[in-house]
C-alpha positions as CSV (number, residue, x, y, z in Angstrom):
1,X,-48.6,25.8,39.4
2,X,-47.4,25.0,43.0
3,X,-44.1,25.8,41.5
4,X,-45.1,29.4,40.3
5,X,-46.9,29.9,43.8
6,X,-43.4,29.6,45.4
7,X,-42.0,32.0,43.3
8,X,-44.6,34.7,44.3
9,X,-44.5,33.9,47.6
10,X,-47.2,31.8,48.2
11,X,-45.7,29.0,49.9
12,X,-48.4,27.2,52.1
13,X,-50.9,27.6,49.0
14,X,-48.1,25.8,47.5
15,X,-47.2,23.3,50.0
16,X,-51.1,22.0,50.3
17,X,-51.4,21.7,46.7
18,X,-47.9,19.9,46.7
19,X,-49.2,17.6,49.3
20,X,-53.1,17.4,47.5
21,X,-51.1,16.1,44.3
22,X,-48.7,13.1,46.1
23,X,-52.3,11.7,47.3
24,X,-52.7,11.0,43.6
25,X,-51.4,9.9,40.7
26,X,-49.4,13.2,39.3
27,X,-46.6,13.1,35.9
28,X,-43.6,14.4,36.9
29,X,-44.5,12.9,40.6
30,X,-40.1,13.0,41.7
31,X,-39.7,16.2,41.1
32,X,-43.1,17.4,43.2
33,X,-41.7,14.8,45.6
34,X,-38.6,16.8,45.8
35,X,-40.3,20.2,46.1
36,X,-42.5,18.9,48.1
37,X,-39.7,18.1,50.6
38,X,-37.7,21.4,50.5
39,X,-40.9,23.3,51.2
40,X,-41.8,21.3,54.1
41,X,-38.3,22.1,55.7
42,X,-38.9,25.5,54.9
43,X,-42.2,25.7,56.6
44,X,-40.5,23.9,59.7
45,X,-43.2,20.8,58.6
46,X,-40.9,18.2,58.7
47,X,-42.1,15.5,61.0
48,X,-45.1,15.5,58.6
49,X,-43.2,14.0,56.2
50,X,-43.0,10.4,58.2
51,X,-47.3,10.1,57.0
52,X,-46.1,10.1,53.3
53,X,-44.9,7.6,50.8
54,X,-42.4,8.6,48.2
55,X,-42.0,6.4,45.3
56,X,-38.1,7.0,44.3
57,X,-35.0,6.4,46.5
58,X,-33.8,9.4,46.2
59,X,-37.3,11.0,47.7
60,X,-37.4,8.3,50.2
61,X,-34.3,9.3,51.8
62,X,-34.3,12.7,51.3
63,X,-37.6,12.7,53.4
64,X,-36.3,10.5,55.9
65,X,-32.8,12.5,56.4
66,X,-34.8,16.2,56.5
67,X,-37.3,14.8,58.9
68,X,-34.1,12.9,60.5
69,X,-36.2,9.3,60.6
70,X,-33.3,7.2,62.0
71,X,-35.2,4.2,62.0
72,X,-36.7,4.4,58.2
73,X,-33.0,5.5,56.8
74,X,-31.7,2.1,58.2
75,X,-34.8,0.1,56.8
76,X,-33.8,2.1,53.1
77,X,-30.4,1.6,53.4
78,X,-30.0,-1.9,52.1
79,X,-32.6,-1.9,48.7
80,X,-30.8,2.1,47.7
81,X,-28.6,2.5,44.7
82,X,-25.2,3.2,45.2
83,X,-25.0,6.9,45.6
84,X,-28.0,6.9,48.3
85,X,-26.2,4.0,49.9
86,X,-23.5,6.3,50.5
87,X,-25.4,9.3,51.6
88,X,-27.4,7.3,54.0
89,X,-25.0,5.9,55.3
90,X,-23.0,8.9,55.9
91,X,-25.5,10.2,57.4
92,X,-26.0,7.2,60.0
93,X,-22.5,7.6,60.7
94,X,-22.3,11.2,61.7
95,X,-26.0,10.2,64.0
96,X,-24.6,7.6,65.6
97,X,-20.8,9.5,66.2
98,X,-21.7,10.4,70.1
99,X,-24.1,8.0,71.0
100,X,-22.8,4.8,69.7
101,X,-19.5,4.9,67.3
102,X,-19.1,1.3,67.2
103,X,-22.2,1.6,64.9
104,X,-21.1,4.9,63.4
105,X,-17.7,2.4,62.2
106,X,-20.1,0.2,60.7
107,X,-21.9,3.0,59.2
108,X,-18.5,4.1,57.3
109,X,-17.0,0.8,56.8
110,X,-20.1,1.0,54.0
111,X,-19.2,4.4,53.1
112,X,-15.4,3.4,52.4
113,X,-16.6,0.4,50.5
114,X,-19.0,2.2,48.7
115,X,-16.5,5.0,47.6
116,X,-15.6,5.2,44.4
117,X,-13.2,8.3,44.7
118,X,-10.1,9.5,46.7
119,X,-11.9,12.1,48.3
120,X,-14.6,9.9,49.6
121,X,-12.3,7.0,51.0
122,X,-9.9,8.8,52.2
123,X,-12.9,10.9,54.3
124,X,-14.2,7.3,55.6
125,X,-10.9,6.2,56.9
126,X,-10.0,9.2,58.6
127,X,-12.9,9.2,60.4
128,X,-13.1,5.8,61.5
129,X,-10.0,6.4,62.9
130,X,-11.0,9.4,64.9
131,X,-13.4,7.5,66.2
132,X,-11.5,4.1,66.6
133,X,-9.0,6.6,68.7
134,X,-11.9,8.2,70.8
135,X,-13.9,5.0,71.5
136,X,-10.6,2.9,71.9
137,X,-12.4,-0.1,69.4
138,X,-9.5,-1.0,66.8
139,X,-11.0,-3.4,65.5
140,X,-12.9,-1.4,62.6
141,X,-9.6,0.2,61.6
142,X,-7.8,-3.4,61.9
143,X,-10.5,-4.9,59.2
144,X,-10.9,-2.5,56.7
145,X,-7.0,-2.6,55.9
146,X,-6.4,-5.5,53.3
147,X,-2.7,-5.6,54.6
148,X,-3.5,-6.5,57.9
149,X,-6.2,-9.0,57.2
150,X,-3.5,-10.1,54.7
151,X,-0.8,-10.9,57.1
152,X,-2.3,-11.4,60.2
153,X,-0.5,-14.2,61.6
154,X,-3.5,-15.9,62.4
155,X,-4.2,-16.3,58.4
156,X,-0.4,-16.9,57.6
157,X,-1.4,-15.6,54.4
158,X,1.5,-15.6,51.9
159,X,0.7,-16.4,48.5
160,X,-2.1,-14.6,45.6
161,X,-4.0,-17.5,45.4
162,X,-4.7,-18.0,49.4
163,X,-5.5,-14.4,49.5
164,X,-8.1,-15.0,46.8
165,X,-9.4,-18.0,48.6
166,X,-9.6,-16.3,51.7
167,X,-11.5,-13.6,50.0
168,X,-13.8,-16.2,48.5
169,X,-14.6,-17.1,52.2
170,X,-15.1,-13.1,53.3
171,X,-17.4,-13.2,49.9
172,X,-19.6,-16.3,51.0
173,X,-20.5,-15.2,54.3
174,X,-21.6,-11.7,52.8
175,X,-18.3,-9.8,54.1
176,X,-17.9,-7.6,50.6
177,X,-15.7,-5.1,52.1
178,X,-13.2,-7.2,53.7
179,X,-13.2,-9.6,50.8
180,X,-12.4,-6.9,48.2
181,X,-9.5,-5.7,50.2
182,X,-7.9,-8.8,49.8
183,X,-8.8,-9.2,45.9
184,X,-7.2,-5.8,45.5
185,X,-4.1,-6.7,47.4
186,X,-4.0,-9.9,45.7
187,X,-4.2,-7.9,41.9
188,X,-1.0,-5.7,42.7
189,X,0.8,-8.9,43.8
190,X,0.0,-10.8,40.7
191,X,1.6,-10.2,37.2
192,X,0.1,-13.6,36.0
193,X,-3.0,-12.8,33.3
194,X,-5.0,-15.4,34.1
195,X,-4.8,-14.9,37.6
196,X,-5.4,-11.0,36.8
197,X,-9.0,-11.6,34.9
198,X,-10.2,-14.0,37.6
199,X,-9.4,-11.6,40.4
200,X,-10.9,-8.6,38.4
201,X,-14.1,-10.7,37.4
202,X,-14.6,-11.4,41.1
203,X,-14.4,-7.6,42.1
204,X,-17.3,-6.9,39.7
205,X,-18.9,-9.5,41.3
206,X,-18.9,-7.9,44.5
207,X,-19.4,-4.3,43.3
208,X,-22.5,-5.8,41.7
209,X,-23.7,-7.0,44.7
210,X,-23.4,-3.8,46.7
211,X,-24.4,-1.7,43.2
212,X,-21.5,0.1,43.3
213,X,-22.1,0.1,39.4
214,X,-19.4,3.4,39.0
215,X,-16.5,1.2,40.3
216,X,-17.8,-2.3,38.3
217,X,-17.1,-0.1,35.1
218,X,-13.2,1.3,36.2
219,X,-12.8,-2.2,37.0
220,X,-13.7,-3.7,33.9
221,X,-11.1,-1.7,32.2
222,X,-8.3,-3.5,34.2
223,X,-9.2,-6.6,31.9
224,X,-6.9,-7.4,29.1
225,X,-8.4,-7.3,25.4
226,X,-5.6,-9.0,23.9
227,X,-7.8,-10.9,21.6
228,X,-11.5,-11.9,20.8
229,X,-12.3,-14.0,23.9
230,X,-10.9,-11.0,26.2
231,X,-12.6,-8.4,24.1
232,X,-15.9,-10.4,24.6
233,X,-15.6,-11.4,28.5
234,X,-15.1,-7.7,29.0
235,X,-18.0,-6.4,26.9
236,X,-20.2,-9.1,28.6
237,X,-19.3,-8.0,32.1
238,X,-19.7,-4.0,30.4
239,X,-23.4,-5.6,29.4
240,X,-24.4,-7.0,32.9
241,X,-23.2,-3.6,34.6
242,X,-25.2,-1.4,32.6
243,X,-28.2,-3.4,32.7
244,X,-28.0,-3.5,36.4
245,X,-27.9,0.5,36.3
246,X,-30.8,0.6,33.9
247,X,-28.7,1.8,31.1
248,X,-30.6,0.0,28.5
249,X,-29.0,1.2,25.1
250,X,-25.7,1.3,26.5
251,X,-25.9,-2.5,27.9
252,X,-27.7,-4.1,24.7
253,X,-24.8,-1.9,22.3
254,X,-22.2,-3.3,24.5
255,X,-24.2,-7.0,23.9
256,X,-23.7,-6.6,19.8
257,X,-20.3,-6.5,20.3
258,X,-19.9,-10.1,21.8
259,X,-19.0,-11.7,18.8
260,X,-18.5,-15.7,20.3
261,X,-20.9,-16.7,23.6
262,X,-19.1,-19.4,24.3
263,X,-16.2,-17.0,25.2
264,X,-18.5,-16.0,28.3
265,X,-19.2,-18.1,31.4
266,X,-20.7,-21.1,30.5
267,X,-23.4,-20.4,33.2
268,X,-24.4,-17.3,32.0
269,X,-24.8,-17.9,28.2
270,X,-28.5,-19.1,28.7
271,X,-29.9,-15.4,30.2
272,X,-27.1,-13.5,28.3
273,X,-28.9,-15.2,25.0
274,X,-32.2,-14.8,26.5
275,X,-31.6,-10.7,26.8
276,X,-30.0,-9.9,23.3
277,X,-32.9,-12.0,21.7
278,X,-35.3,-10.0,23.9
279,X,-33.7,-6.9,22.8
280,X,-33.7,-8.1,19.1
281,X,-37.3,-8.7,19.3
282,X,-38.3,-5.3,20.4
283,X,-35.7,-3.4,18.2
284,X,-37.6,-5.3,15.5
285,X,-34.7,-7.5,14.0
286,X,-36.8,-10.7,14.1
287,X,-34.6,-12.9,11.9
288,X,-31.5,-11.8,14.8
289,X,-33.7,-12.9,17.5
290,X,-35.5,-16.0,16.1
291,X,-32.0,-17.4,15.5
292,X,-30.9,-16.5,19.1
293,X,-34.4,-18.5,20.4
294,X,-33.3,-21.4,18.2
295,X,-30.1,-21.3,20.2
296,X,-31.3,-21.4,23.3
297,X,-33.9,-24.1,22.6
298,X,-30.9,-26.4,21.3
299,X,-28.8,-25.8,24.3
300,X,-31.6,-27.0,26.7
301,X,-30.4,-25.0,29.9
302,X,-33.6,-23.2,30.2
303,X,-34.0,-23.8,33.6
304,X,-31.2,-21.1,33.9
305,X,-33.8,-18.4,32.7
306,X,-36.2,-16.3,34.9
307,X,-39.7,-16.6,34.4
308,X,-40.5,-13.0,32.4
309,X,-37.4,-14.2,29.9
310,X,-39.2,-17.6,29.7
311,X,-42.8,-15.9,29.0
312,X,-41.9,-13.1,26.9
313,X,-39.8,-15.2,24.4
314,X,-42.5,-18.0,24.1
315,X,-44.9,-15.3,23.2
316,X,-42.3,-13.9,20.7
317,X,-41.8,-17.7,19.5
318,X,-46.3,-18.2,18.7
319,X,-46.0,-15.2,16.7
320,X,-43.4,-16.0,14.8
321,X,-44.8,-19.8,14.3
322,X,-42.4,-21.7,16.2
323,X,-44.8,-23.6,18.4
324,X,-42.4,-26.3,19.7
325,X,-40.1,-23.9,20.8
326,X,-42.8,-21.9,22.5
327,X,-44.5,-24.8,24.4
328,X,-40.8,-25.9,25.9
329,X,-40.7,-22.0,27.1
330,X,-43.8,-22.5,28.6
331,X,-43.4,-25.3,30.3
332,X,-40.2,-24.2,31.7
333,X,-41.9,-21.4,33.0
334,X,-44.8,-23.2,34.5
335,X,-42.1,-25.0,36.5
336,X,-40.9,-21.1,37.4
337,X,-44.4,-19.9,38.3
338,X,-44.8,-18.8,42.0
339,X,-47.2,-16.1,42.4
340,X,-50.8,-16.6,41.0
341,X,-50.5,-14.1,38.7
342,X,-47.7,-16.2,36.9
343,X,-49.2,-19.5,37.2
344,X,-52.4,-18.5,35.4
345,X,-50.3,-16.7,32.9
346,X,-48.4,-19.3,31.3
347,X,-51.3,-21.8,32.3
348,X,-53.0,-19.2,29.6
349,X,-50.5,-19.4,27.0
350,X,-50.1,-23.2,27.6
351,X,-53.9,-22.7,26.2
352,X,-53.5,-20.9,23.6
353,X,-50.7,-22.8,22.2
354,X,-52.8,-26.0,22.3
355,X,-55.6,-24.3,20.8
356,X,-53.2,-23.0,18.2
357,X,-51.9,-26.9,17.5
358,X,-55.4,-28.0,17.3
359,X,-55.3,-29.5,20.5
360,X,-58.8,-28.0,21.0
361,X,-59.9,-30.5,24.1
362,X,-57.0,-29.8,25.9
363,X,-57.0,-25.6,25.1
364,X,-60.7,-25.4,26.9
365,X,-59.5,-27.6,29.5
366,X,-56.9,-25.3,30.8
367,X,-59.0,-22.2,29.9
368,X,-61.7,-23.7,32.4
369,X,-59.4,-24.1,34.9
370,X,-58.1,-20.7,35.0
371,X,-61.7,-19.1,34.9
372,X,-62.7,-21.7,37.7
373,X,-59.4,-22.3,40.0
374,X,-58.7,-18.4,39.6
375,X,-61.8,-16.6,38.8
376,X,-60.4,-13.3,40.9
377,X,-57.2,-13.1,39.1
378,X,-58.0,-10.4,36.1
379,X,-57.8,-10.2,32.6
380,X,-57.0,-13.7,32.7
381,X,-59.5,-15.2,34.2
382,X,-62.6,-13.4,31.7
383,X,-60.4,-14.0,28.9
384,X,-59.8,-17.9,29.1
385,X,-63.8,-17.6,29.5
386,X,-64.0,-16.3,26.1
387,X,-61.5,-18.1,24.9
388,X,-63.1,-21.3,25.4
389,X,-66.4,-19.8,24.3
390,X,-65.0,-19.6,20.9
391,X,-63.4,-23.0,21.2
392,X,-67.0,-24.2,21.8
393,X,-68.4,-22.5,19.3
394,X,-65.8,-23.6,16.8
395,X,-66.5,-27.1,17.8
396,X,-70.7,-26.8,17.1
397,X,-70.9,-27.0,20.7
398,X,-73.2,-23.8,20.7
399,X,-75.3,-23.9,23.9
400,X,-72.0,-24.2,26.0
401,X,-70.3,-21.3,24.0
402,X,-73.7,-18.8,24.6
403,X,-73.7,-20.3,28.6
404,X,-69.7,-18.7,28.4
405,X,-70.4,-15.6,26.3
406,X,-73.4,-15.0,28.9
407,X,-70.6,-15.3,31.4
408,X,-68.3,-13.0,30.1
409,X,-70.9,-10.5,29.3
410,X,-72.4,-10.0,32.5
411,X,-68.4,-10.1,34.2
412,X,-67.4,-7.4,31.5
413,X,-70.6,-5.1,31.6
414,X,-70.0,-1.8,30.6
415,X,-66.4,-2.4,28.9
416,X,-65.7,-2.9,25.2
417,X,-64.6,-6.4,26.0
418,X,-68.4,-7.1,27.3
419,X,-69.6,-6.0,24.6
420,X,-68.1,-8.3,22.4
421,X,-69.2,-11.0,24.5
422,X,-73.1,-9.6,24.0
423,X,-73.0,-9.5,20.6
424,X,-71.5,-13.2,20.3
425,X,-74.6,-13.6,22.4
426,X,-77.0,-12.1,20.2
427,X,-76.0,-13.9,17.1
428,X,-75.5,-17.1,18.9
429,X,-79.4,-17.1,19.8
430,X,-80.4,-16.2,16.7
431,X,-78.0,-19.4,15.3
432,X,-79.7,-21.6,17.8
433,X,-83.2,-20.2,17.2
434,X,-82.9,-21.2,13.5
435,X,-81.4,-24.4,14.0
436,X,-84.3,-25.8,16.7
């Protein structure tokens, strides 16, 4: 609708419908973002965009650029994918030219770094030159060319592998730019393969830190695929990329393809395993992932593995019967738990797990102390209530079960779930009625 206004003119009926939708929960909510934006520049209503929240990157910087929010652009800057990274920080660049082009150089450094194209670097340099010449600061220039960082005599940098170590220490004090210079410099001075796949791994590295996910993938394909090993290093580091960007079926067909894990770094096997079985799971090929979860259950590294990989495969492991491997998952990821939310959830499925092994003491226990030590903290906290109703109820212990069900009932009222609890109620009196 606010589209079709535009087109017949009625651009302010538009724009307050526009804005009437962002205050709620709309499908499609980017694109209105989007519109939203363009019509506000066009009805000169910029600075009004500074009272809104947008929900993608894209929106968020588009609002802040059009409405020119200096200070938001800078806060964005650091959580944006690449290709916003780039544009905000292009934009910074060409703010900050006049009024302060030391900062501008900073601004570009990110731009060349970020580049993934001729064009685009070749922009960045020039024009941290322009302004190294007009502000008379050299400096910028200086350290964004590899060759000069290379042979500096103050480095007396000489050989592959110091250049690679010094990189290492650019890398470890979170200087990405200058330490990829010197990888770079370090791969066209190196003909050794070994040498080659260890420099190449550690310019992913860094590409995947400042999500410059276009350039991780040329890179990869600078990695030798002589044999299997090769072939599955460089379909690993093909999985991690893709993942990072979000490309879910490209990353997990990429993951098939790694025919032997222990040809991948020994401290990634554990989350790489961890993902494919994941990915198994949900694609429906049990037998593929249960034999993966086996896997990573004999290895014992699961301290290696987040806490949503720990969770969601010890859920998949109750359903499919493998309680011992489930209740290591979920202690591991009690271990893991830091917010609330986390700490009641596998405290939960620690629960159920005992319930399930007949540990029935223990399963109301833990239920108990969710519903008691995090009462607030919803659907869990209702649902270890009913839980150990049942367990109750199970063990004869009936007046305790109805005192729970009550519980529930009068927490739930008015949802199906509270119904439930009343009816359990209901026949629970009529159990005990008959009984005294």
């Amino acid at each position: 609708l606010p589209f079709d206004l535009y087109q017949i003119g009625k651009k302010e009926t538009a724009y307050k419908l526009l804005k009437l939708q962002l205050k709620k929960r709309s499908i499609y909510r980017e694109v209105n973002e989007g519109r939203f934006i363009y019509l506000s520049k066009e009805l000169k209503k910029t600075k009004l965009l500074r009272n809104f929240h947008f929900s993608s990157p894209v929106t968020s910087l588009l609002a802040a650029v059009i409405s020119n929010n200096i200070k938001e652009v800078k806060k964005l800057l650091s959580s944006l994918p690449e290709r916003e990274k780039l544009a905000g920080a292009l934009f910074l660049a060409t703010t900050f030219e006049k009024r302060n082009p030391n900062e501008a150089m900073d601004y570009l450094t990110t731009v060349f770094n970020l580049s993934t194209d001729e064009n685009t670097s070749r922009y960045a340099k020039r024009f941290i030159n322009y302004l190294a010449f007009k502000s008379g600061n050299f400096e910028p220039v200086l350290f964004n060319d590899p060759k000069f960082i290379a042979y500096n005599p103050e480095n007396n940098i000489t050989t592959v592998d110091t250049l690679v170590s010094k990189a290492e220490d650019y890398t470890s004090i979170g200087e990405y730019g200058k330490a990829y210079g010197l990888l770079k410099l370090a791969l066209e001075r190196t003909s050794s393969q070994e040498l080659r796949r260890d420099i190449v791994k550690k310019l992913i590295y860094i590409d995947l830190k400042r999500k410059n996910y276009s350039r991780a993938l040329k890179e990869v394909e600078l990695l030798p695929d002589k044999d299997q090993a090769d072939k599955d290093v460089k379909n690993f580091l093909k999985f991690k990329i893709y993942l990072a960007m979000g490309k879910l079926l490209d990353a997990y067909s990429t993951a098939e393809k790694v025919k032997d894990i222990k040809n991948i770094p020994k401290e990634e096997r554990e989350t790489f395993i961890a993902k494919l079985a994941d990915y198994y799971k949900l694609t429906g090929n049990k037998e593929k992932a249960l034999k993966l979860l086996e896997e990573l259950v004999l290895n014992g590294e699961l301290s290696r593995l987040t806490y949503d990989d720990l969770i969601r495969l010890a859920i998949f492991a109750e359903k499919e019967g493998k309680l011992r491997e489930a209740n290591l998952l979920v202690s591991e990821a009690m271990k893991k738990a830091r917010k609330r939310e986390e700490k009641v959830e596998s405290l939960f499925w620690k629960a159920s797990l005992a319930a399930e092994a007949g540990k029935t003491n223990e399963a109301i226990l833990n239920y108990m102390k969710i519903a008691y030590e995090y009462p607030d903290v919803e659907p869990w906290a209702s649902t270890s209530l009913y839980r150990a109703a049942q367990l109750f109820e199970e063990k004869g212990d009936l007046k305790q079960a109805l005192k729970l069900y009550r519980k529930v009932a009068k927490l739930k009222r008015g949802t199906k779930e509270g119904e439930i609890a009343a009816e359990r109620v209901k026949s629970l009196l009529q159990r005990i009625g008959k009984e005294e």
